[in-house]
C-alpha positions in Angstrom: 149.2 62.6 76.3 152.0 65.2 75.1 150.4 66.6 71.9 147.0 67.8 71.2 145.6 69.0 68.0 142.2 70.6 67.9 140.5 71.9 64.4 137.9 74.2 64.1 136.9 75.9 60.9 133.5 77.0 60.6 131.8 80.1 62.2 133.5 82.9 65.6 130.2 82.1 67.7 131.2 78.2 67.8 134.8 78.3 68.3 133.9 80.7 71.4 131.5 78.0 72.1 134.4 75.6 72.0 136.6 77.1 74.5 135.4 75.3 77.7 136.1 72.5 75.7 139.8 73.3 75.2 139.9 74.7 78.7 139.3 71.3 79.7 141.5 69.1 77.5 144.0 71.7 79.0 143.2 71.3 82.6 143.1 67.7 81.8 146.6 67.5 80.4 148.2 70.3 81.6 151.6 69.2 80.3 150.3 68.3 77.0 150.9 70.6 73.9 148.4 72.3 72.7 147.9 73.5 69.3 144.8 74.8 67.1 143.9 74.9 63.2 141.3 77.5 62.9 140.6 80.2 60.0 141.8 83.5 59.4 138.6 84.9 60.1 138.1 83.1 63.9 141.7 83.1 65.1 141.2 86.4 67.4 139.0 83.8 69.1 142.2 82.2 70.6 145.2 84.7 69.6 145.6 85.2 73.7 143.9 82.0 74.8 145.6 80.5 78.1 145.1 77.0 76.7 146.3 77.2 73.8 150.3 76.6 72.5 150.0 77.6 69.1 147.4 78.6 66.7 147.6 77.6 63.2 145.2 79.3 60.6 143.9 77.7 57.6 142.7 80.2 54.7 139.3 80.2 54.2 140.4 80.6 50.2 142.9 77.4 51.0 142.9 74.6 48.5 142.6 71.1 49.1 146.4 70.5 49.0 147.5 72.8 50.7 144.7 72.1 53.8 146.5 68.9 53.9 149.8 69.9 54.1 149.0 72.1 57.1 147.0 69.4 58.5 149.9 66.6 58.4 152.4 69.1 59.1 150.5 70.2 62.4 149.3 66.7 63.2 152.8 65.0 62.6 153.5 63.2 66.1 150.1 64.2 67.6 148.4 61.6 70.2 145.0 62.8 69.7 143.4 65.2 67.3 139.6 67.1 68.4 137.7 67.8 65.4 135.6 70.3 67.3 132.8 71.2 65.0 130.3 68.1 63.6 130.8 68.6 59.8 133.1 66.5 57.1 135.3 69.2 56.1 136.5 69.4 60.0 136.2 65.5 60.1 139.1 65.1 56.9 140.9 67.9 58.5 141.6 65.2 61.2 141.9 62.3 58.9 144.6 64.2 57.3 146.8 64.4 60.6 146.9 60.7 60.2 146.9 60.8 64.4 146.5 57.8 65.9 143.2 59.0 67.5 141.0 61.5 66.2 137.2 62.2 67.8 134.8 63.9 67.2 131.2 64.2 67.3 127.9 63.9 64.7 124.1 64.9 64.9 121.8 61.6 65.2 120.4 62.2 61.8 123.0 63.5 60.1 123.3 60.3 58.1 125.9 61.5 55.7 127.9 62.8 58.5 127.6 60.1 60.6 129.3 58.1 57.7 132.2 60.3 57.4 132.6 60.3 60.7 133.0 56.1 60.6 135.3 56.8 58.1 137.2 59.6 58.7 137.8 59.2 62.5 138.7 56.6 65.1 135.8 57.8 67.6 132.8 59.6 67.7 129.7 60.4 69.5 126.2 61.0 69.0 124.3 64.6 69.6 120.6 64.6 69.8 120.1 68.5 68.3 117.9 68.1 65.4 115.7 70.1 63.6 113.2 67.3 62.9 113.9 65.9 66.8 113.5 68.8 68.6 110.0 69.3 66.9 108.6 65.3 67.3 109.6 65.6 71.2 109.3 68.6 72.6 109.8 67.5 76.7 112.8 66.7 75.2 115.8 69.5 76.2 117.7 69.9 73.6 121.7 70.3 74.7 122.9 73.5 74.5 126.3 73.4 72.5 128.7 73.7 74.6 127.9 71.0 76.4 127.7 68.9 72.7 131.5 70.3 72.3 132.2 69.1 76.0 131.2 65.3 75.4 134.6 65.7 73.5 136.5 66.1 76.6 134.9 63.0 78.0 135.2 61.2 75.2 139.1 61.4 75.0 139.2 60.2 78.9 139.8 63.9 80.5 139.1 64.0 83.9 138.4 67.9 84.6 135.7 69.6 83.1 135.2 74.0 83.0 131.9 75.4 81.1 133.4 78.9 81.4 134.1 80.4 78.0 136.9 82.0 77.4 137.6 85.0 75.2 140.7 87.0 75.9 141.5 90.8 74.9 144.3 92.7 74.7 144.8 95.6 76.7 144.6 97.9 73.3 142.0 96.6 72.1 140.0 97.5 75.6 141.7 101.0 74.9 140.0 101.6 72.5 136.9 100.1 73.5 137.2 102.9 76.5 137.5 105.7 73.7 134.8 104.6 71.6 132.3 103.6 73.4 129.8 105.2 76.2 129.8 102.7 79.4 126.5 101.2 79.8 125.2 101.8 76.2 122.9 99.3 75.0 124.1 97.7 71.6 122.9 97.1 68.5 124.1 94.5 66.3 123.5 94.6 62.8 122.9 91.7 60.2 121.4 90.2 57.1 118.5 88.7 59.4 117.3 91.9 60.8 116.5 93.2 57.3 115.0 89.5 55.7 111.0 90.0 55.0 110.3 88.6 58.4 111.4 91.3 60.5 112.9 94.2 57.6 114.0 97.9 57.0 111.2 99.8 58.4 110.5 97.6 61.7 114.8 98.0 62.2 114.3 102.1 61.8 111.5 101.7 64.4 113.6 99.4 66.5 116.7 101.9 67.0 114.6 105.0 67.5 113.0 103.0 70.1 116.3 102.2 71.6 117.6 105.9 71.7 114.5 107.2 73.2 115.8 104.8 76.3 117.7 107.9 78.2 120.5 105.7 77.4 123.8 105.8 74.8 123.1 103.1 71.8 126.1 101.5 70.2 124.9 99.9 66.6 128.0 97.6 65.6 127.9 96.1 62.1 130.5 94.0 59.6 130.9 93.4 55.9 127.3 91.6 55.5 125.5 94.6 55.7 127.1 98.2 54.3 124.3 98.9 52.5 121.6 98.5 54.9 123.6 100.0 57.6 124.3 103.2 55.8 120.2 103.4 54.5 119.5 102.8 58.8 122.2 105.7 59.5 120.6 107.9 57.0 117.4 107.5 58.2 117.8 107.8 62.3 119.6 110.3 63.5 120.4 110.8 67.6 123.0 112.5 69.4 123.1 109.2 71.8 124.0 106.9 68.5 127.1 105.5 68.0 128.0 103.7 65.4 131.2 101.7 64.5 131.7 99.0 61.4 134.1 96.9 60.8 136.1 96.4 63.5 138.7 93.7 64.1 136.9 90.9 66.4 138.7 91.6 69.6 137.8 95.5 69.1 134.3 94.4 68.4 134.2 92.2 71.8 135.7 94.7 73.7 133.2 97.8 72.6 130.7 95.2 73.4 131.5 94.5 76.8 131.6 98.1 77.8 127.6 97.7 76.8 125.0 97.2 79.7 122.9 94.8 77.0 123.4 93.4 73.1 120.1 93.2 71.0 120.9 90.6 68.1 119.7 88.1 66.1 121.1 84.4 66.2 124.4 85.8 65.4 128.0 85.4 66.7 127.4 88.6 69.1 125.2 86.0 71.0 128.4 84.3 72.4 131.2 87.2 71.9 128.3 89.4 74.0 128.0 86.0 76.7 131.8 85.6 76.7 132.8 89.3 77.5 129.8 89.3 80.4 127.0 91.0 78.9 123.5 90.6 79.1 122.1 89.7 75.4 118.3 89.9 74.5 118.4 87.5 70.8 115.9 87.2 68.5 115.7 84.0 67.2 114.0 83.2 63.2 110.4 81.3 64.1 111.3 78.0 61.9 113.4 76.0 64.1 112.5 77.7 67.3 112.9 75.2 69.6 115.7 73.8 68.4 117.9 77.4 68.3 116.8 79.2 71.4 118.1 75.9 73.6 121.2 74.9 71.7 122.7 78.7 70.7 121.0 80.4 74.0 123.0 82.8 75.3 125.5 81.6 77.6 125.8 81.9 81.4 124.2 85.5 81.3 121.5 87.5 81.9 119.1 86.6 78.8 115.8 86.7 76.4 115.2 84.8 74.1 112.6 86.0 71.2 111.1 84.9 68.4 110.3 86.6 65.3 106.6 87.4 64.0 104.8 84.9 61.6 105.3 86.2 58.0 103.1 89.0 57.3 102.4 90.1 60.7 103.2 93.4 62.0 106.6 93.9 63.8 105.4 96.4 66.3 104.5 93.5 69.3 108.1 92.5 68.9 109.6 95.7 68.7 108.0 96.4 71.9 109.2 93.1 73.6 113.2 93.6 72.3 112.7 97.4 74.0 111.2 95.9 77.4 113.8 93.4 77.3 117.3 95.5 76.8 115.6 98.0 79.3 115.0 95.5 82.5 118.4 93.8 81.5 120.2 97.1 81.4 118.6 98.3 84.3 119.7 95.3 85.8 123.6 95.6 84.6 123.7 99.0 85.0 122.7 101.5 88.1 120.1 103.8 87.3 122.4 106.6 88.1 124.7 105.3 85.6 122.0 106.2 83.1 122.2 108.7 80.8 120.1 112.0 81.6 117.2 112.9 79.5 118.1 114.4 76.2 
């Protein structure tokens, strides 16, 4: 095998998901040439990645033509192309490279997918996370996704397997991290699914006061999704512990996370930047599909909880009270007591 081509193009959390996946196809052809399509928007994922040769980024405003161009360009001579994620735009992206074997893999009842999969690559496999599944049998485990990303590696014959994930920073984006943020603060990460009806505005005010009161620095970290809720939350609690930084380039973002003792999120990308950086995570997880999110998105190979959100139209309050236990014992647990910050 002398030239590998792996595509990616949907979301950060799964493409850091990916990478004990292209650790492995690494380690399993350690001469091979590497080289990933990913988007503008995820390519921090793999800019200083150890396994990979050269990262090629696809707009995510790219037309049709010119996502084939890059595709055949990239995939010209290729013996085996990955299509990492298990949707049709991803599957094409392969089809495109017109390698002589492209892989991939599909959810059981995904029938649409399953077909473009027949069709648009040489190989595939079968994963077992469904909605509807995960719900009819629930002894059944339902594979995390990492290990749904590794079937890959076995499915193109490697023979070494890693289920490390790998995000690398630079050394100025842990510079900054070091100027901006406290050392053991607990973190905060905003998004749209904090302030949906299920959880909302007020019970997010009540969260973070809760999470100041902790003798403890807060980081609240937030991106493009959410300016406006963000600045309402800012206006309305106001600590001398609170930090709060926006928009920050990923690797920044990573890096002022894993100066953190704990990240409270939803089911977010955090949940894997947070488990790939080392950190603790306490992630709240919407109530329909459970089951199903908490196994296959869990966080990874850390310190964990794993909550779910209120019925619609209950109070908050119980699960305000469980997120604030949670980052507590886990900080505690990351982070010496005497490491804490004094009483304000």
């Amino acid at each position: 095998m002398k030239r590998i081509v792996i595509i990616r193009t949907d979301r950060v959390g799964d493409l850091v998901l990916s990478t004990p996946a292209i650790a492995s196809l690494r380690k399993s052809w350690p001469e091979a040439k590497i080289e990933a399509i990913v988007t503008d928007y995820t390519e921090p994922v793999l800019r200083h990645s150890p396994d990979v040769d050269c990262v090629h980024v696809l707009r995510k405003s790219a037309t049709v033509s010119t996502a084939r161009t890059i595709a055949r360009e990239v995939g010209a001579g290729a013996d085996l192309v990955v299509a990492l994620a298990p949707r049709t735009a991803d599957y094409r992206l392969a089809a495109w490279t017109r390698a002589p074997r492209r892989i991939g893999y599909v959810y059981r009842r995904r029938y649409f997918s399953r077909l473009a999969a027949w069709w648009l690559l040489t190989d595939h496999c079968i994963s077992e996370a469904d909605p509807e599944l995960a719900d009819r049998y629930p002894d059944r485990p339902v594979a995390h996704e990492v290990h749904q990303v590794l079937s890959l590696v076995a499915l193109a014959g490697g023979s070494f397997t890693t289920d490390r994930l790998v995000l690398r920073l630079g050394d100025d984006d842990r510079a900054f991290a070091r100027n901006a943020v406290a050392g053991g603060a607990i973190a905060l990460n905003l998004a749209p699914r904090w302030f949906q009806s299920n959880f909302g505005f007020e019970a997010t005010v009540k969260l973070l006061r809760r999470l100041a009161s902790l003798r403890r620095d807060v980081l609240v970290t937030y991106g493009n999704d959410v300016p406006d809720a963000a600045a309402r939350l800012r206006g309305a609690v106001s600590a001398p512990n609170i930090t709060w930084l926006d928009g920050l380039p990923l690797l920044r973002w990573a890096a002022a996370l894993e100066r953190c003792s704990v990240v409270v999120t939803v089911d977010t990308g955090a949940t894997h930047v947070a488990s790939a950086v080392g950190v603790p995570v306490v992630a709240v997880f919407e109530r329909q599909y459970f089951r199903l999110s908490s196994q296959e998105w869990a966080p990874w190979q850390v310190p964990s909880v794993a909550l779910c959100k209120q019925p619609a139209g209950a109070a908050a309050d119980p699960l305000i009270d469980d997120i604030t236990t949670a980052a507590q014992r886990l900080a505690e647990e990351k982070t010496p007591a005497a490491d804490a910050r004094p009483a304000l």
